[in-house]
mmCIF entry with sequence, helices, sheets and N, C-alpha, C, O atoms, coordinates in Angstrom:
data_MODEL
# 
_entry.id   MODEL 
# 
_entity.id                         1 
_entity.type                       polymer 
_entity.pdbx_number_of_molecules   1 
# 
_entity_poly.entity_id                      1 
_entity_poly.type                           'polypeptide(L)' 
_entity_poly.nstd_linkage                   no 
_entity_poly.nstd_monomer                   no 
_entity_poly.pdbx_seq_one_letter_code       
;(UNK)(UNK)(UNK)(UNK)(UNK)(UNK)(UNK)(UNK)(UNK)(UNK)(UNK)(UNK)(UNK)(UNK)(UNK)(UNK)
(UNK)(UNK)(UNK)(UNK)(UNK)(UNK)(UNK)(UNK)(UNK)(UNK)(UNK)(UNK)(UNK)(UNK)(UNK)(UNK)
(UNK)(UNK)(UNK)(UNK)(UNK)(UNK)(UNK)(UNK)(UNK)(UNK)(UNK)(UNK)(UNK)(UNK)(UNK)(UNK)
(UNK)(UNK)(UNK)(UNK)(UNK)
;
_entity_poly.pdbx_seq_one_letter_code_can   XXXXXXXXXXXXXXXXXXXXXXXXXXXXXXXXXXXXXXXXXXXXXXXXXXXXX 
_entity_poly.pdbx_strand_id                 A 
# 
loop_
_entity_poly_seq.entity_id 
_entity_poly_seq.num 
_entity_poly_seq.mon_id 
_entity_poly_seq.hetero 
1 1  UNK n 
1 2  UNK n 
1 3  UNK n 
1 4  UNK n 
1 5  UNK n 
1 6  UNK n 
1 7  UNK n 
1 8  UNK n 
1 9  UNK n 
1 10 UNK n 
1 11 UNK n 
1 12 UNK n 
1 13 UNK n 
1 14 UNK n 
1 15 UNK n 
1 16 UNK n 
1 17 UNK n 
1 18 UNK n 
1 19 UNK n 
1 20 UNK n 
1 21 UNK n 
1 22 UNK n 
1 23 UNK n 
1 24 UNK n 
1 25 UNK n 
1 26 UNK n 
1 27 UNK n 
1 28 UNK n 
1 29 UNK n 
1 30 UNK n 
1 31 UNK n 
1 32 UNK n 
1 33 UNK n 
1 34 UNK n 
1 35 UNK n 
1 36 UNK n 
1 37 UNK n 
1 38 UNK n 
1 39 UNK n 
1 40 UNK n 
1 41 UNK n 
1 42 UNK n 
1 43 UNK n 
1 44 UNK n 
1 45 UNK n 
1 46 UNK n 
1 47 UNK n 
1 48 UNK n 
1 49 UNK n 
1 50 UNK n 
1 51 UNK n 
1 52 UNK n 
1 53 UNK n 
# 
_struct_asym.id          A 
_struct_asym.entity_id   1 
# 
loop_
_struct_conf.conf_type_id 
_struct_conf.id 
_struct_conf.pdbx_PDB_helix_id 
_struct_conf.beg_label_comp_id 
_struct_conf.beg_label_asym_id 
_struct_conf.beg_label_seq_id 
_struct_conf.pdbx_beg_PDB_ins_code 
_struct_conf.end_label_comp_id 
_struct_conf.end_label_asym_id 
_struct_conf.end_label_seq_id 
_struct_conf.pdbx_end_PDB_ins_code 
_struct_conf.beg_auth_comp_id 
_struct_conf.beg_auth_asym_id 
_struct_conf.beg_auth_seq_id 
_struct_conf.end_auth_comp_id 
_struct_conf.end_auth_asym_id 
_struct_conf.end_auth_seq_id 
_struct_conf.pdbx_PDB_helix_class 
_struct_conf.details 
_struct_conf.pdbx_PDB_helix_length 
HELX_P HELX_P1 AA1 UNK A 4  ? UNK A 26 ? UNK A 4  UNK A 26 1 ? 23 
HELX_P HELX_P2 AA2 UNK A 32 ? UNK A 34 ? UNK A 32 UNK A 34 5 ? 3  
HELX_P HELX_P3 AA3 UNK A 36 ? UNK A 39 ? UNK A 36 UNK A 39 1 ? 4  
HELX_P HELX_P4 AA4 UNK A 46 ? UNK A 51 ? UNK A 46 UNK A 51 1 ? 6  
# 
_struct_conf_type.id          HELX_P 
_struct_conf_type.criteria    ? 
_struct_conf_type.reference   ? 
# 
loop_
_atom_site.group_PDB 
_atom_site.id 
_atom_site.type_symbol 
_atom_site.label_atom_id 
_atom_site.label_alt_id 
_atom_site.label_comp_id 
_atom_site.label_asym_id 
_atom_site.label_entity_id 
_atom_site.label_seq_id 
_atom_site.pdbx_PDB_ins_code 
_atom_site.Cartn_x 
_atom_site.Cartn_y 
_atom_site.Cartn_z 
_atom_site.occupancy 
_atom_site.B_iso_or_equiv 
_atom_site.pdbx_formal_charge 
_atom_site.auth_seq_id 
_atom_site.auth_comp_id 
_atom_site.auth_asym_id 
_atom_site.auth_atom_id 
_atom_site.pdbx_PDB_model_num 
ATOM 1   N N  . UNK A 1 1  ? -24.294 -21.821 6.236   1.00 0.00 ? 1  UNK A N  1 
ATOM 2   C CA . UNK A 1 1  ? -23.149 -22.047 5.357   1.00 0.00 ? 1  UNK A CA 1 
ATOM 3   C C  . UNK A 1 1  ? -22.453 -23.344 5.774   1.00 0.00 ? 1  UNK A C  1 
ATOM 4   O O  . UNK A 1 1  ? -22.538 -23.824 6.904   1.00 0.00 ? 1  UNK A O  1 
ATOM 5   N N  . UNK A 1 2  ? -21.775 -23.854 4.785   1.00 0.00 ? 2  UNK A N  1 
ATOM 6   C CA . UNK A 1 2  ? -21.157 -25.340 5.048   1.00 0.00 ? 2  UNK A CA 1 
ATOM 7   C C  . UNK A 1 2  ? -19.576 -24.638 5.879   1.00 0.00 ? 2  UNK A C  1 
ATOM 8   O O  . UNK A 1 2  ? -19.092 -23.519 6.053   1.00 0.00 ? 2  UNK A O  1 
ATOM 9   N N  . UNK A 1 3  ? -19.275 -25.821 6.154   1.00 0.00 ? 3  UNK A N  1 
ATOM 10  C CA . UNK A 1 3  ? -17.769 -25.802 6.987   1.00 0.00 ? 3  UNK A CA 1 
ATOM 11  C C  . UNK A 1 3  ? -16.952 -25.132 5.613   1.00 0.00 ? 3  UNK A C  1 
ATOM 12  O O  . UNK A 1 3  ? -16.531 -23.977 5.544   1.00 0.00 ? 3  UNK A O  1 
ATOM 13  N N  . UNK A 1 4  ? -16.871 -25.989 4.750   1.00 0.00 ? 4  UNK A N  1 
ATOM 14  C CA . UNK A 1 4  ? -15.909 -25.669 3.626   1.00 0.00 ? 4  UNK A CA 1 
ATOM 15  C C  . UNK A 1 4  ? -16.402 -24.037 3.039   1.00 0.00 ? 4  UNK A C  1 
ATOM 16  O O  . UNK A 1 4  ? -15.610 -23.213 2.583   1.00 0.00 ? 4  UNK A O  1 
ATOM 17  N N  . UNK A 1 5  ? -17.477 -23.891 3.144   1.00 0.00 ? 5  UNK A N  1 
ATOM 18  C CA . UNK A 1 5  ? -17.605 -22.733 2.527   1.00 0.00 ? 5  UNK A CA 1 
ATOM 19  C C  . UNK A 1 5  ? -17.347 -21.108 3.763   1.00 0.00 ? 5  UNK A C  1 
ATOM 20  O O  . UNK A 1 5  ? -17.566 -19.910 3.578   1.00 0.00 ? 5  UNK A O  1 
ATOM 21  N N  . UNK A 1 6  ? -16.927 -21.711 4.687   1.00 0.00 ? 6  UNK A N  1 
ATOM 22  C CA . UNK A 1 6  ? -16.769 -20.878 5.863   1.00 0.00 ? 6  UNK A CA 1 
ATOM 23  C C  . UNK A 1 6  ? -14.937 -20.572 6.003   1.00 0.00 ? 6  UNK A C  1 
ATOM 24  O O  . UNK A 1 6  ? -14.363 -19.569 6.428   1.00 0.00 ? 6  UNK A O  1 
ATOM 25  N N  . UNK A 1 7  ? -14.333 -21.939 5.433   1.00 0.00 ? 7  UNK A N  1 
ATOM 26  C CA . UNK A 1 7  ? -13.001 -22.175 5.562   1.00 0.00 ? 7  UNK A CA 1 
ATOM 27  C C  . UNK A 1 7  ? -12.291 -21.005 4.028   1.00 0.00 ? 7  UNK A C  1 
ATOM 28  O O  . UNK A 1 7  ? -11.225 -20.405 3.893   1.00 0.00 ? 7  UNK A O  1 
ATOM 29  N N  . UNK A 1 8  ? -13.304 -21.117 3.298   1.00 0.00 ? 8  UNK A N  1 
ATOM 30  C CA . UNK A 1 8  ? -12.976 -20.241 1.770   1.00 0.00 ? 8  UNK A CA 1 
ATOM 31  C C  . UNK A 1 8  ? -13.117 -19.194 1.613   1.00 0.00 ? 8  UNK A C  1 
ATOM 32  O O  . UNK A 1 8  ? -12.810 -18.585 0.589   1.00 0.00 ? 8  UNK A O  1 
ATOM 33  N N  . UNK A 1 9  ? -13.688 -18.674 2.740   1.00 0.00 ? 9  UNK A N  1 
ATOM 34  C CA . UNK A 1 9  ? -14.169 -17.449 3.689   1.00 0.00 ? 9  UNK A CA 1 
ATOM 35  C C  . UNK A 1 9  ? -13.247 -16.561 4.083   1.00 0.00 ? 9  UNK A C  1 
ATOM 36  O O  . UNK A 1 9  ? -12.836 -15.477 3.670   1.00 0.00 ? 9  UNK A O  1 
ATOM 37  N N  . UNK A 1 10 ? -12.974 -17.428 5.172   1.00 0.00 ? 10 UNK A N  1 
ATOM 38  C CA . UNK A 1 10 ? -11.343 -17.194 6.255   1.00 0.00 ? 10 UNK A CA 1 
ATOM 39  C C  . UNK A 1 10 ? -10.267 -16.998 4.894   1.00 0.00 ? 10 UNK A C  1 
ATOM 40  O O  . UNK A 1 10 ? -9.897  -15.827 4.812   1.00 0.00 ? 10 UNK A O  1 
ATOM 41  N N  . UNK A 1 11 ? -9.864  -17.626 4.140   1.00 0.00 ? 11 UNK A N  1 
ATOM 42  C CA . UNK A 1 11 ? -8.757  -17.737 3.644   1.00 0.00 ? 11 UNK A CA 1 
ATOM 43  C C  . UNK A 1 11 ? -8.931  -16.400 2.523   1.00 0.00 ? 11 UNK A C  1 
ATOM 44  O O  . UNK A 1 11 ? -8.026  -15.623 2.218   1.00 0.00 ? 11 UNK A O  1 
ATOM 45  N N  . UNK A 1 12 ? -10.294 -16.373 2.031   1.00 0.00 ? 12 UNK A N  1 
ATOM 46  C CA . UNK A 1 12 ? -9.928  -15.273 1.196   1.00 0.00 ? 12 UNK A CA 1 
ATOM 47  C C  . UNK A 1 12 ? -9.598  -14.218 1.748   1.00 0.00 ? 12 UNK A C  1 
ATOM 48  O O  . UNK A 1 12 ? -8.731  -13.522 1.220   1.00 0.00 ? 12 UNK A O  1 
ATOM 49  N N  . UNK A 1 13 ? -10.116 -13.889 2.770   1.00 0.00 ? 13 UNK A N  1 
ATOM 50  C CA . UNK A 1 13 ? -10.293 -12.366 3.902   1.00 0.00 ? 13 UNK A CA 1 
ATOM 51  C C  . UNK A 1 13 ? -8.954  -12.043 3.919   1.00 0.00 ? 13 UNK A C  1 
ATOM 52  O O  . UNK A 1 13 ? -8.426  -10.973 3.613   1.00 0.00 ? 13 UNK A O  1 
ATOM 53  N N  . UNK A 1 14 ? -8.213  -13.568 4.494   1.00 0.00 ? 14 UNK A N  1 
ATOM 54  C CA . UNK A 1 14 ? -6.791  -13.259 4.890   1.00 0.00 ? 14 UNK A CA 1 
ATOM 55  C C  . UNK A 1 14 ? -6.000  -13.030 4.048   1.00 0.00 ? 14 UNK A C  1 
ATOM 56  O O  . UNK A 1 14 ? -5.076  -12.228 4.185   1.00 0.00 ? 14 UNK A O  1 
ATOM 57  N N  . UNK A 1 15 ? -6.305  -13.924 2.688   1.00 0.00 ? 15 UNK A N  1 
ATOM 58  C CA . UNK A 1 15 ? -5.071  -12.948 1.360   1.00 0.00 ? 15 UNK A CA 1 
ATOM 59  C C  . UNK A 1 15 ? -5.521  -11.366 1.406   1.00 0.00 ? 15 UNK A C  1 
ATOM 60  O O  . UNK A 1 15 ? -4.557  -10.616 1.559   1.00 0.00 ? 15 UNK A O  1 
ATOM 61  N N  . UNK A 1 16 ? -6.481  -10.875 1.328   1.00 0.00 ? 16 UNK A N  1 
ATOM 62  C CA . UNK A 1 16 ? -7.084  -9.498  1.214   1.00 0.00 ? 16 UNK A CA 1 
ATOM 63  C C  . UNK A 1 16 ? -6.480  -8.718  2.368   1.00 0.00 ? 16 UNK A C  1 
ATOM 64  O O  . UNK A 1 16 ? -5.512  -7.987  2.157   1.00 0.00 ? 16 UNK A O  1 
ATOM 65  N N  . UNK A 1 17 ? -7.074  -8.854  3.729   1.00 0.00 ? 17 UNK A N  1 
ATOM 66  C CA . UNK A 1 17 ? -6.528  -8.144  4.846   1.00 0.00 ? 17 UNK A CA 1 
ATOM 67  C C  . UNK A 1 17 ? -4.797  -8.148  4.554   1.00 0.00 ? 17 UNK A C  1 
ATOM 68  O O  . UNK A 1 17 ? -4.170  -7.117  4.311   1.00 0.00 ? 17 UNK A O  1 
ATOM 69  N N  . UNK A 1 18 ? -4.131  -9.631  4.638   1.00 0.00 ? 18 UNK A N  1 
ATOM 70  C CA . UNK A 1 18 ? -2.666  -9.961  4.352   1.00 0.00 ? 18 UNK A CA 1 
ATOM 71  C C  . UNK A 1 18 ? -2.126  -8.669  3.467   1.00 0.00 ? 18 UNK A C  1 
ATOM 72  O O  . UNK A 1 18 ? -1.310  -7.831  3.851   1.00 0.00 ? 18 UNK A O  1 
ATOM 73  N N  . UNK A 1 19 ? -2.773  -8.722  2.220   1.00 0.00 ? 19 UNK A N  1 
ATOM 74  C CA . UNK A 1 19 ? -2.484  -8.203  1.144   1.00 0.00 ? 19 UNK A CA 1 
ATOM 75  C C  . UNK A 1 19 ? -2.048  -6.307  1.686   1.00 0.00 ? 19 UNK A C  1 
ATOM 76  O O  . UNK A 1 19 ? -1.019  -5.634  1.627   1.00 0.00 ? 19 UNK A O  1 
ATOM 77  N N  . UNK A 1 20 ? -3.414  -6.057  2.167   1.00 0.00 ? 20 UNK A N  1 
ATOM 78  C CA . UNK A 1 20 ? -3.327  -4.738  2.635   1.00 0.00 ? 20 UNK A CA 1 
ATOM 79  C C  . UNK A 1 20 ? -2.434  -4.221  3.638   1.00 0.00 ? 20 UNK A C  1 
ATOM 80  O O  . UNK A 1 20 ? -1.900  -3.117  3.746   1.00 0.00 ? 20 UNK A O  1 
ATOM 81  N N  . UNK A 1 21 ? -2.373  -5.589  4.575   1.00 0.00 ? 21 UNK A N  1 
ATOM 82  C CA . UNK A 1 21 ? -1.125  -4.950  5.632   1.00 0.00 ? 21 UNK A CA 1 
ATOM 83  C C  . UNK A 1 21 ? 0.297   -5.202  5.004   1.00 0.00 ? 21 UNK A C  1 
ATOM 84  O O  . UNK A 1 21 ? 1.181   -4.705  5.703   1.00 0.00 ? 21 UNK A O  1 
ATOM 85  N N  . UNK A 1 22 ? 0.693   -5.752  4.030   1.00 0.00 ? 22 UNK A N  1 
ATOM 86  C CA . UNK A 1 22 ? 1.898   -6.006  3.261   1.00 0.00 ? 22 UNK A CA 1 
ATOM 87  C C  . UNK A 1 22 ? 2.385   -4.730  2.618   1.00 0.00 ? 22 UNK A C  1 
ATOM 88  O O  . UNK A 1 22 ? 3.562   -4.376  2.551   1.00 0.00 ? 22 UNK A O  1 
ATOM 89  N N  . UNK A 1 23 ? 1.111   -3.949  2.056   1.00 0.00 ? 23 UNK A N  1 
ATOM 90  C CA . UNK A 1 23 ? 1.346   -2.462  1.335   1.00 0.00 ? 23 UNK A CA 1 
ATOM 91  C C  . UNK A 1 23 ? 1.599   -1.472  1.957   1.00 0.00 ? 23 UNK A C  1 
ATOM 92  O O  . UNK A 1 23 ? 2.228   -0.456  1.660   1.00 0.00 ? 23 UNK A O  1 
ATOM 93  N N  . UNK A 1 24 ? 0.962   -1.868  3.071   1.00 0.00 ? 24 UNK A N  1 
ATOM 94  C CA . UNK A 1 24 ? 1.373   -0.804  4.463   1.00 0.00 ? 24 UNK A CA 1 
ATOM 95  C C  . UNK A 1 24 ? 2.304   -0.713  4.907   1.00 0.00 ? 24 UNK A C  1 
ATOM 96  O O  . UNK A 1 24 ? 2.742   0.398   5.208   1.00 0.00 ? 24 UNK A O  1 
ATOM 97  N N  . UNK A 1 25 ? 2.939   -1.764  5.113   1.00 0.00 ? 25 UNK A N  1 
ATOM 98  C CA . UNK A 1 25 ? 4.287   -2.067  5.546   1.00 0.00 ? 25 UNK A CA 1 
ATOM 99  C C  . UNK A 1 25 ? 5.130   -1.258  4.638   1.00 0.00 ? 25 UNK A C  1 
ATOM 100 O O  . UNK A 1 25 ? 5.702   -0.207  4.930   1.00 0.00 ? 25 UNK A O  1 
ATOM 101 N N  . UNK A 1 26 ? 5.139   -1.930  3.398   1.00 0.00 ? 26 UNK A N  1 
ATOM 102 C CA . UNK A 1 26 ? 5.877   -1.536  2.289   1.00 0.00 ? 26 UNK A CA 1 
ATOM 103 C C  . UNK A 1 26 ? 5.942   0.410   2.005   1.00 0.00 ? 26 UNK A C  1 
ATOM 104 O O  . UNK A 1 26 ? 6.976   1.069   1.896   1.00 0.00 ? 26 UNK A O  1 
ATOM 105 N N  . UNK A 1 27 ? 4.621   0.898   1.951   1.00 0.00 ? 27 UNK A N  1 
ATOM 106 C CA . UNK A 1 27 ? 4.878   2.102   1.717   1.00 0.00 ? 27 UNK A CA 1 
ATOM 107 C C  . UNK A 1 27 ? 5.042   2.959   2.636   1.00 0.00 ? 27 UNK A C  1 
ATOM 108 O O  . UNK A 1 27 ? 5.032   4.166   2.399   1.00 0.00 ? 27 UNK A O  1 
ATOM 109 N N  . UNK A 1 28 ? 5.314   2.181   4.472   1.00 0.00 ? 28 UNK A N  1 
ATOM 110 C CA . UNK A 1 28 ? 5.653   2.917   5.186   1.00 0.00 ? 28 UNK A CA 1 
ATOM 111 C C  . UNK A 1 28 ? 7.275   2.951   5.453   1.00 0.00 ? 28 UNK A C  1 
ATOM 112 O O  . UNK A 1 28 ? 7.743   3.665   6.340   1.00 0.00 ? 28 UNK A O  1 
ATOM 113 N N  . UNK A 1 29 ? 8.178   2.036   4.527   1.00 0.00 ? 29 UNK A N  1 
ATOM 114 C CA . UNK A 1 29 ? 9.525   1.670   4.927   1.00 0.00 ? 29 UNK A CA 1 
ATOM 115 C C  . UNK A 1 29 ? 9.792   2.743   3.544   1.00 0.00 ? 29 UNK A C  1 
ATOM 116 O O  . UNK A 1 29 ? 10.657  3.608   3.677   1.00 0.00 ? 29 UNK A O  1 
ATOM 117 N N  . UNK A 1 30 ? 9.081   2.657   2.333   1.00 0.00 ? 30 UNK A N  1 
ATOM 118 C CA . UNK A 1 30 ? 9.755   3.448   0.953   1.00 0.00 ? 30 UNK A CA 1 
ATOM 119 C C  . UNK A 1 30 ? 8.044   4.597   0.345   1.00 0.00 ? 30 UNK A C  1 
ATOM 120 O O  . UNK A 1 30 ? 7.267   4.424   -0.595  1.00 0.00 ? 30 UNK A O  1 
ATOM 121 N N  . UNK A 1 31 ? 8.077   5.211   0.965   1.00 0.00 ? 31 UNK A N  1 
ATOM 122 C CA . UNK A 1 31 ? 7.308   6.347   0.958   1.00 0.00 ? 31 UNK A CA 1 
ATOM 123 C C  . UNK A 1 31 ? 7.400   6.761   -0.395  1.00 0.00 ? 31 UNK A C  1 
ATOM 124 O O  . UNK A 1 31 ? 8.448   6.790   -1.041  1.00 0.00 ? 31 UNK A O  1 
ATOM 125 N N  . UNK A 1 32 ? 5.977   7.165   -0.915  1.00 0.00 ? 32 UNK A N  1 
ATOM 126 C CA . UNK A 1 32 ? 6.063   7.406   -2.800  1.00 0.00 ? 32 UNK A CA 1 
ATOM 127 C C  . UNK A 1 32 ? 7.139   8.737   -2.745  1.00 0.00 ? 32 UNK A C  1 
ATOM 128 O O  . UNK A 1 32 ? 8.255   8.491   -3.201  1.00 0.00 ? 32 UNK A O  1 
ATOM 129 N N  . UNK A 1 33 ? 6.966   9.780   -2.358  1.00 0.00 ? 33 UNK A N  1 
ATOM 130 C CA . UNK A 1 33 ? 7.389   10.786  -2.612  1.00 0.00 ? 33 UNK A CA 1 
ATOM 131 C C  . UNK A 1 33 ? 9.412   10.091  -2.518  1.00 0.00 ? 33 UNK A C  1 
ATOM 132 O O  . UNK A 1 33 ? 10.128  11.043  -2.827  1.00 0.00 ? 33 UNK A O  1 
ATOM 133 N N  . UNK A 1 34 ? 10.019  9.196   -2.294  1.00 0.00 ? 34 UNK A N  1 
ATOM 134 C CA . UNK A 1 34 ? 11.023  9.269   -2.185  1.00 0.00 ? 34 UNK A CA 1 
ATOM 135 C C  . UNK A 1 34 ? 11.148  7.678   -2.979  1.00 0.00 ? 34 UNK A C  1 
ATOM 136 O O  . UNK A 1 34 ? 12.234  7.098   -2.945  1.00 0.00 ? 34 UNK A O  1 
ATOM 137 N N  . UNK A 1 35 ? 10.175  7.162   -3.552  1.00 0.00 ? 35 UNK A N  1 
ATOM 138 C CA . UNK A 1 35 ? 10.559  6.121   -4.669  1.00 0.00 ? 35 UNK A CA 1 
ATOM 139 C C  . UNK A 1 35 ? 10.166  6.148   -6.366  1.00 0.00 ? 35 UNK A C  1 
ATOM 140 O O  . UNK A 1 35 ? 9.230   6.820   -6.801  1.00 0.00 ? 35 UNK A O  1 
ATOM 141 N N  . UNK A 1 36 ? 10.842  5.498   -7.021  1.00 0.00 ? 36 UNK A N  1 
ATOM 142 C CA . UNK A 1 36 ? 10.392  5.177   -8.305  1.00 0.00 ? 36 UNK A CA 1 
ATOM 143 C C  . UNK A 1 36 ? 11.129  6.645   -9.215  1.00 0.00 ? 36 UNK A C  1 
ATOM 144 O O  . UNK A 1 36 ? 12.058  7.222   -8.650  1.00 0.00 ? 36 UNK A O  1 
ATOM 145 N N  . UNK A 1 37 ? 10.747  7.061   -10.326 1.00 0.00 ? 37 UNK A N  1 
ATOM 146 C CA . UNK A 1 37 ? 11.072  7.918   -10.913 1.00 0.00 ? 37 UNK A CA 1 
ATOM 147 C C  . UNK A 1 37 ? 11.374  9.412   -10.025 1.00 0.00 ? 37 UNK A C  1 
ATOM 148 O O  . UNK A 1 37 ? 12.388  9.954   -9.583  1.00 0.00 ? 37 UNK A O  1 
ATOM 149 N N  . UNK A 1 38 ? 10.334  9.641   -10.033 1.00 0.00 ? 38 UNK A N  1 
ATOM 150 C CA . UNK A 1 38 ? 10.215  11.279  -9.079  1.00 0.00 ? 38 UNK A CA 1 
ATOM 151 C C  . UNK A 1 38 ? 11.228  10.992  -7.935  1.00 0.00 ? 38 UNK A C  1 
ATOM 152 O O  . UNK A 1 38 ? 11.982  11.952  -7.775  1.00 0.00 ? 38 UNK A O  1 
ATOM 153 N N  . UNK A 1 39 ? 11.458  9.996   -7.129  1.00 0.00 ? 39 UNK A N  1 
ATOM 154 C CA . UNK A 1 39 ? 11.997  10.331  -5.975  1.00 0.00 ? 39 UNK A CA 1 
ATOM 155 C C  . UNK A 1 39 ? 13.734  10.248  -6.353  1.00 0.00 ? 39 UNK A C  1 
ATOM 156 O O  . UNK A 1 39 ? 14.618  10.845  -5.737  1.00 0.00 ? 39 UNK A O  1 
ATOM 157 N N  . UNK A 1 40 ? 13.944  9.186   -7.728  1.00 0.00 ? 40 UNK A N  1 
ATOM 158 C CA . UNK A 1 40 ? 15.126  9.139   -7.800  1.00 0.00 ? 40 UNK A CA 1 
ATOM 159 C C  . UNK A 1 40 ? 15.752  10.907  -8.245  1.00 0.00 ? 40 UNK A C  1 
ATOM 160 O O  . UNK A 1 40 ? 16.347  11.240  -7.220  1.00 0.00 ? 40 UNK A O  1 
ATOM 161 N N  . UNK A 1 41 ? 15.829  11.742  -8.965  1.00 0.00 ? 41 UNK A N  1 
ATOM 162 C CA . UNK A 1 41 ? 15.671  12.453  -9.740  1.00 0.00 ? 41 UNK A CA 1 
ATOM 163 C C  . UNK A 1 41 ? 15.969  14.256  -8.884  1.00 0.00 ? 41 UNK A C  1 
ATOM 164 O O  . UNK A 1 41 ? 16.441  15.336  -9.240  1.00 0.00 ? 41 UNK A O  1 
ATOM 165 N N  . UNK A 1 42 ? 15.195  13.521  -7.311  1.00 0.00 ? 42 UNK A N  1 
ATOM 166 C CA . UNK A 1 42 ? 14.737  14.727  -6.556  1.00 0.00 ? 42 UNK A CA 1 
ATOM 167 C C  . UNK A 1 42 ? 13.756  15.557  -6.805  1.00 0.00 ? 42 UNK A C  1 
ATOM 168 O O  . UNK A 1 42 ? 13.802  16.588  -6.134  1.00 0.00 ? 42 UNK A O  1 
ATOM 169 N N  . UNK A 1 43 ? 12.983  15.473  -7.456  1.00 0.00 ? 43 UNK A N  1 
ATOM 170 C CA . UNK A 1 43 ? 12.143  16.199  -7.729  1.00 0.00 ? 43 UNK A CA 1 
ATOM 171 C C  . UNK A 1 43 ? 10.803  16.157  -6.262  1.00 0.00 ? 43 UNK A C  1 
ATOM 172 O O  . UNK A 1 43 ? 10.346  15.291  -5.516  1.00 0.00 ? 43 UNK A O  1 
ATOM 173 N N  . UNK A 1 44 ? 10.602  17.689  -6.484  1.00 0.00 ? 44 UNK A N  1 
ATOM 174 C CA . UNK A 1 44 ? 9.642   17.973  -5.638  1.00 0.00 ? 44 UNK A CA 1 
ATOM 175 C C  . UNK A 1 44 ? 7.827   17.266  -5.822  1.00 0.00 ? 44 UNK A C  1 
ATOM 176 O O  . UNK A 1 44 ? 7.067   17.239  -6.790  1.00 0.00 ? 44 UNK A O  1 
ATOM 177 N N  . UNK A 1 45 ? 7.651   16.653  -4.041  1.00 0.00 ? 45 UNK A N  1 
ATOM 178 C CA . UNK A 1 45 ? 6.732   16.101  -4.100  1.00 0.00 ? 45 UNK A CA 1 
ATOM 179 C C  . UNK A 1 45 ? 5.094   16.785  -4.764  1.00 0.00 ? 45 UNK A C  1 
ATOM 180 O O  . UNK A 1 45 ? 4.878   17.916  -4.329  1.00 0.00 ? 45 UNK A O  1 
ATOM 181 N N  . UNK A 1 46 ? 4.271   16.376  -5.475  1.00 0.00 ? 46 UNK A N  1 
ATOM 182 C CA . UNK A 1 46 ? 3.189   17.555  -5.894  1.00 0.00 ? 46 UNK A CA 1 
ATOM 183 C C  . UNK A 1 46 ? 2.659   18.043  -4.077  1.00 0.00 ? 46 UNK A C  1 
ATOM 184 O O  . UNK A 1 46 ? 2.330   19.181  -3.743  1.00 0.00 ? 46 UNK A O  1 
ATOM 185 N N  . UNK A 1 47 ? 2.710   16.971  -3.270  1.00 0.00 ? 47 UNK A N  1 
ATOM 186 C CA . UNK A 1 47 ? 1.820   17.770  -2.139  1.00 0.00 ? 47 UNK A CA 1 
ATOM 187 C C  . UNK A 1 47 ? 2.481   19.127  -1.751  1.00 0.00 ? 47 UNK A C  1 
ATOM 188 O O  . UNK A 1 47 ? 1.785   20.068  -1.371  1.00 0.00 ? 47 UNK A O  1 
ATOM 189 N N  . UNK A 1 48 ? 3.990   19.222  -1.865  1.00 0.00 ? 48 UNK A N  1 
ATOM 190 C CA . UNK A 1 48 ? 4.837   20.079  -1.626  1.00 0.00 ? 48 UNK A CA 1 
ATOM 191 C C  . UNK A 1 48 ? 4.617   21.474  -2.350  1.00 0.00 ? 48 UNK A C  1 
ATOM 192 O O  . UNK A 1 48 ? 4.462   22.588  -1.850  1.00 0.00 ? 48 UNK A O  1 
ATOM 193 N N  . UNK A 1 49 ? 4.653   21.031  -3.830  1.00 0.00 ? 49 UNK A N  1 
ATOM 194 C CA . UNK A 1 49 ? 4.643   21.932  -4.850  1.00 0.00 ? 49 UNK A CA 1 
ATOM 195 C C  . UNK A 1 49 ? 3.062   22.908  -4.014  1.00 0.00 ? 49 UNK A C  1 
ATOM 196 O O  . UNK A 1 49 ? 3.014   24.127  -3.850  1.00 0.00 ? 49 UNK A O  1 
ATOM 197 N N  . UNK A 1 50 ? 2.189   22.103  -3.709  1.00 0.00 ? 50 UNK A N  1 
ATOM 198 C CA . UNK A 1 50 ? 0.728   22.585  -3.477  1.00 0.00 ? 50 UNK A CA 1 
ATOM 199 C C  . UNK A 1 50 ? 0.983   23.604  -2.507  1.00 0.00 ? 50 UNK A C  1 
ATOM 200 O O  . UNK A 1 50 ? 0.603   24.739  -2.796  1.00 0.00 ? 50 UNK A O  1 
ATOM 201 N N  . UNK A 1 51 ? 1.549   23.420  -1.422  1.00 0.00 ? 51 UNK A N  1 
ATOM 202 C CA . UNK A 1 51 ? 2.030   24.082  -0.363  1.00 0.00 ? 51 UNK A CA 1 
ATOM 203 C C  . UNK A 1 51 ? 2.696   25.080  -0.446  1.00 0.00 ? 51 UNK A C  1 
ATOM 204 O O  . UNK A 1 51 ? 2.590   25.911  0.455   1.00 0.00 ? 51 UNK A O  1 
ATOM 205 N N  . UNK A 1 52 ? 3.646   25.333  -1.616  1.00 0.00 ? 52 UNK A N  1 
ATOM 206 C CA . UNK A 1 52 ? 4.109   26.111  -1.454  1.00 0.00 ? 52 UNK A CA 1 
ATOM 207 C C  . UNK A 1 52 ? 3.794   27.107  -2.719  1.00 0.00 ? 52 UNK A C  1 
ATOM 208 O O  . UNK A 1 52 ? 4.523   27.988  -3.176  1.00 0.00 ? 52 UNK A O  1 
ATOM 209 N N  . UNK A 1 53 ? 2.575   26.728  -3.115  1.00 0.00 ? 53 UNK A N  1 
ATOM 210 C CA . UNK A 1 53 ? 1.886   28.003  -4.228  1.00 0.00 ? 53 UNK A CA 1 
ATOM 211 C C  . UNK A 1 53 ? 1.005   29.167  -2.891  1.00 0.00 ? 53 UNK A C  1 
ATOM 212 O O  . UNK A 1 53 ? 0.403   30.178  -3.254  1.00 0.00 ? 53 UNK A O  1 
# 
């Protein structure tokens, strides 16, 4: 492989990897069960609901 095509390499990986540890971050500070519609509302999480059938 050429230099440049090694460098286009690296950079994509890192938006991708980047990308994934950004979501991680993110849905470990605002957790689904306590964002967006359902969490405003209070409503019970489905894993919850599962649990407690």
């Amino acid at each position: 492989m050429s230099t440049i095509a090694i460098v286009m390499m690296i950079i994509c990986l890192g938006a991708v990897w980047g990308g994934l540890a950004v979501a991680i971050v993110h849905l470990r500070g605002n957790p689904d069960e306590t964002s967006g519609e359902l969490g405003a509302d209070g409503a019970v999480p489905l894993a919850q609901q599962i649990n407690q059938s």
